[in-house]
C-alpha positions as CSV (number, residue, x, y, z in Angstrom):
1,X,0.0,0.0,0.0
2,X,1.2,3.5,-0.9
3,X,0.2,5.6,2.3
4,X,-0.1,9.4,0.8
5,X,-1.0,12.2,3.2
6,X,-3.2,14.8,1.9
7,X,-2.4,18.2,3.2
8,X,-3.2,22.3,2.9
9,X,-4.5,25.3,4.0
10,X,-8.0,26.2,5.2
11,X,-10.4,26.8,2.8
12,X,-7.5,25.1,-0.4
13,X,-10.4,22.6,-0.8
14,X,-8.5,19.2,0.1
15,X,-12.2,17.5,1.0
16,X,-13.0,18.2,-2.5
17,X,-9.8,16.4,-3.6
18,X,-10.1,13.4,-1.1
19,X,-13.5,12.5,-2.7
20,X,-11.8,12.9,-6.8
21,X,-9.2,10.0,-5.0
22,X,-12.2,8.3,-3.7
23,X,-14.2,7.8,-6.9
24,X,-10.8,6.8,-8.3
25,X,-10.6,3.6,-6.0
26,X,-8.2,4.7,-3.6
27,X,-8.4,4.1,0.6
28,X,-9.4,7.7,1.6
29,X,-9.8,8.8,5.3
30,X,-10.2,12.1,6.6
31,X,-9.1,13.1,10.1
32,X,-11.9,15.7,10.9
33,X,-14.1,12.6,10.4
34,X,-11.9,10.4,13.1
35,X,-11.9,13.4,15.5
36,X,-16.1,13.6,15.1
37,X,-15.7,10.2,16.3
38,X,-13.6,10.8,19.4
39,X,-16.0,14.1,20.4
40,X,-18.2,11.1,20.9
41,X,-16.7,9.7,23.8
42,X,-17.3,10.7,27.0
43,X,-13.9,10.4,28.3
44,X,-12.1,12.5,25.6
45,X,-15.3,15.3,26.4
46,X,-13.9,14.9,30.0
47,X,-10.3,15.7,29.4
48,X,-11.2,18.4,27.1
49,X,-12.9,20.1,29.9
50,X,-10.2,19.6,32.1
51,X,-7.4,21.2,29.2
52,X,-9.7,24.2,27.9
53,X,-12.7,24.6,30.3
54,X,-16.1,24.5,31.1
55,X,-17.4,27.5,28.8
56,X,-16.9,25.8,25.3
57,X,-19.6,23.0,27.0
58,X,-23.4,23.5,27.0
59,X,-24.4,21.1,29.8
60,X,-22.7,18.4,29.0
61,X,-22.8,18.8,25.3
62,X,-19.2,20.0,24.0
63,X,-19.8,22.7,21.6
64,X,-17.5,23.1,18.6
65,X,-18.6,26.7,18.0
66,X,-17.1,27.2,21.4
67,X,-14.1,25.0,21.1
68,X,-13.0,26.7,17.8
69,X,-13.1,30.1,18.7
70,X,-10.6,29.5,22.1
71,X,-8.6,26.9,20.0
72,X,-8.2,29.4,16.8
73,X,-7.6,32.5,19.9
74,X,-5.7,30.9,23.0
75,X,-2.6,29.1,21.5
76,X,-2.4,27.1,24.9
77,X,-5.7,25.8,25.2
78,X,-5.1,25.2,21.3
79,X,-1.9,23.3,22.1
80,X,-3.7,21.5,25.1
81,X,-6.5,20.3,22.8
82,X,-4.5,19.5,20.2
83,X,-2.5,17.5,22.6
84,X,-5.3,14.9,23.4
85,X,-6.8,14.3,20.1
86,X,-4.0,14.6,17.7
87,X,-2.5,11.2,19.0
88,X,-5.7,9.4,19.0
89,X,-6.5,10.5,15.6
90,X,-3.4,9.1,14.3
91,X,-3.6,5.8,15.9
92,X,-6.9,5.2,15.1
93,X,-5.7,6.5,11.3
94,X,-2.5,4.0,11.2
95,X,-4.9,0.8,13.2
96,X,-7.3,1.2,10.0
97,X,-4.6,1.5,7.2
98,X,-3.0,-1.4,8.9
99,X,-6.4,-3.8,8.2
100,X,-6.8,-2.2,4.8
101,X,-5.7,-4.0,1.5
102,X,-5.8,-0.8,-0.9
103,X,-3.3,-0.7,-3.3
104,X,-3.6,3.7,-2.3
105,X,-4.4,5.1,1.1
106,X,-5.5,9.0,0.9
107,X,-5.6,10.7,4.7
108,X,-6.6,14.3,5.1
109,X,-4.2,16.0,7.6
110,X,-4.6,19.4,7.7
111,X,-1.9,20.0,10.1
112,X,0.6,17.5,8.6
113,X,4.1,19.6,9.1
114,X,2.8,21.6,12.0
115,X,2.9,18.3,14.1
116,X,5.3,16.8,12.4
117,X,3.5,13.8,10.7
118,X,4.7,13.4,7.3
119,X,7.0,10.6,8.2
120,X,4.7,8.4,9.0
121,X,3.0,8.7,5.1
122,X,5.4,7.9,1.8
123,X,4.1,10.7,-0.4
124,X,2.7,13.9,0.4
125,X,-0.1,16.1,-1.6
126,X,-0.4,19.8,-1.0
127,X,-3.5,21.0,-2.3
128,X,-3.0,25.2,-3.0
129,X,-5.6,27.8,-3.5
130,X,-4.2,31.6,-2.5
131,X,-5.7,33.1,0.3
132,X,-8.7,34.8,-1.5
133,X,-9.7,32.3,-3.7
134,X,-9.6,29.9,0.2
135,X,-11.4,33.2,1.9
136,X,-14.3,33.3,-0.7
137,X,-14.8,30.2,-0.8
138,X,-15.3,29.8,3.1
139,X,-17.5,32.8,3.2
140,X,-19.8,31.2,0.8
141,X,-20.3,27.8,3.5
142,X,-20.8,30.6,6.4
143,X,-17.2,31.3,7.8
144,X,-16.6,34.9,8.3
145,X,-13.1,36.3,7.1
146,X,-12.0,37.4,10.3
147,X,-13.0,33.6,11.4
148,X,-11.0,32.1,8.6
149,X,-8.2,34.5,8.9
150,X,-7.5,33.3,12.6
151,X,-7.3,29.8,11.4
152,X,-5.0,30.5,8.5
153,X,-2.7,32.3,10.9
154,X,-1.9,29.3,13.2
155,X,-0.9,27.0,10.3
156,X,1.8,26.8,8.3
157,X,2.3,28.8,5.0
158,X,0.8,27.3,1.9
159,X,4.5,28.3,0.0
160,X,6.0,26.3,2.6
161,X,3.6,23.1,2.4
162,X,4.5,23.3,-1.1
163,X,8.1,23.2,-1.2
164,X,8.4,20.2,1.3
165,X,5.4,17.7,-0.7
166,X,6.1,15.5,-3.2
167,X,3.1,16.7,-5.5
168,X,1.2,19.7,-5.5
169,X,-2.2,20.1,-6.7
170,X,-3.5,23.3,-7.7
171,X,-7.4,23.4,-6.8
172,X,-7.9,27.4,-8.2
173,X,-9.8,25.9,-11.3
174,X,-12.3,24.2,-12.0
175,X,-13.3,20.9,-11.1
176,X,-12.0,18.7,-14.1
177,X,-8.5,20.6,-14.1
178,X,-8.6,19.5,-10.3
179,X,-9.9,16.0,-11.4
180,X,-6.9,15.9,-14.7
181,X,-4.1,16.5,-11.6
182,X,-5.4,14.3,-9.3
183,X,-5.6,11.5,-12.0
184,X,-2.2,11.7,-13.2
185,X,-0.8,11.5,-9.1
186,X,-2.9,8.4,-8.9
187,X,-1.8,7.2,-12.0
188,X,2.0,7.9,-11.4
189,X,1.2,6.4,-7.8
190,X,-0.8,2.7,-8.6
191,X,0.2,2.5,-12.4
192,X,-3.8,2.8,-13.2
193,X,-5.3,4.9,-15.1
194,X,-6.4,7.6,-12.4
195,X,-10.0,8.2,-14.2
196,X,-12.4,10.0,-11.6
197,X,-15.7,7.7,-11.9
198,X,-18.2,9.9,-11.1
């Protein structure tokens, strides 16, 4: 299995590019989705409470409009939460590429270099849209720009992300450009034809 990590700034659209790898046949996991899963459990929501506090719960219900807004504004309640899930997310992440018989594993990690996981992956994918193609695009699913702006600030510069993957796929286009990139990666990746089959 070829274990590619799929990585880039807020708003570059690397959810869009996970599914073009998915209707191509490869093993595609995103991270947001494993740490949805962990916000489930009652004893991550405990520890949580203990790292950031009891205003980003409602009750007992954790609320994420909460949690962002300290995470993406207090860099030590940030690193605190980060601290708990981040681990988690990976293990679960390597336990179920570890059961999987894909030829191509595709796993969304937004914050690849900033926590220092790309050695666990073979390849690396930046996906890159500038800053105001990423801001329009977020304020047209509800983000507001000073909202997005905070979270592009605590990652990594998308000229940086680009400079350390091994491919790079610009996501400023339309859909089929997007599609045509992603196709040839898999392609160059699996020795298939990396056809998106919609």
């Amino acid at each position: 299995m070829v274990k590619v990590a799929l990585t880039g700034n807020y708003g570059s659209g690397k959810s869009t590019v996970l599914a073009i790898f998915r209707r191509m046949g490869a093993l595609c996991i995103d991270a947001d989705r494993v740490v949805a899963g962990l916000l489930e459990d009652r004893d991550v929501l405990e520890r949580i409470r203990k790292a950031a506090g009891s205003g980003v719960f409602e009750g007992d219900e954790l609320s994420k409009k909460k949690l962002a807004e300290l995470i993406f504004t207090d860099r030590p309640a940030r690193e605190a939460v980060e601290g708990i899930i981040h681990p988690m997310v990976m293990e679960r992440i390597e336990a179920e590429l570890s059961k999987s018989g894909a030829e191509m594993a595709v796993v969304e990690v937004p914050l690849l270099y900033e926590k220092g996981y790309e050695d666990i992956f073979d390849k690396v994918i930046a996906v890159y849209a500038d800053e105001q193609t990423a801001l329009a695009r977020l304020g047209e699913s509800g983000v507001s720009r000073e909202s997005a702006r905070r979270r592009l600030a605590v990652q990594m510069p998308a000229d940086q992300k680009i400079k350390k993957a091994d491919y790079v796929i610009n996501n400023q286009g339309d859909i089929g450009e997007t599609a045509a990139q992603a196709g040839r990666i898999y392609g160059e990746l699996t020795g298939k034809c990396g056809k998106d089959r919609k």
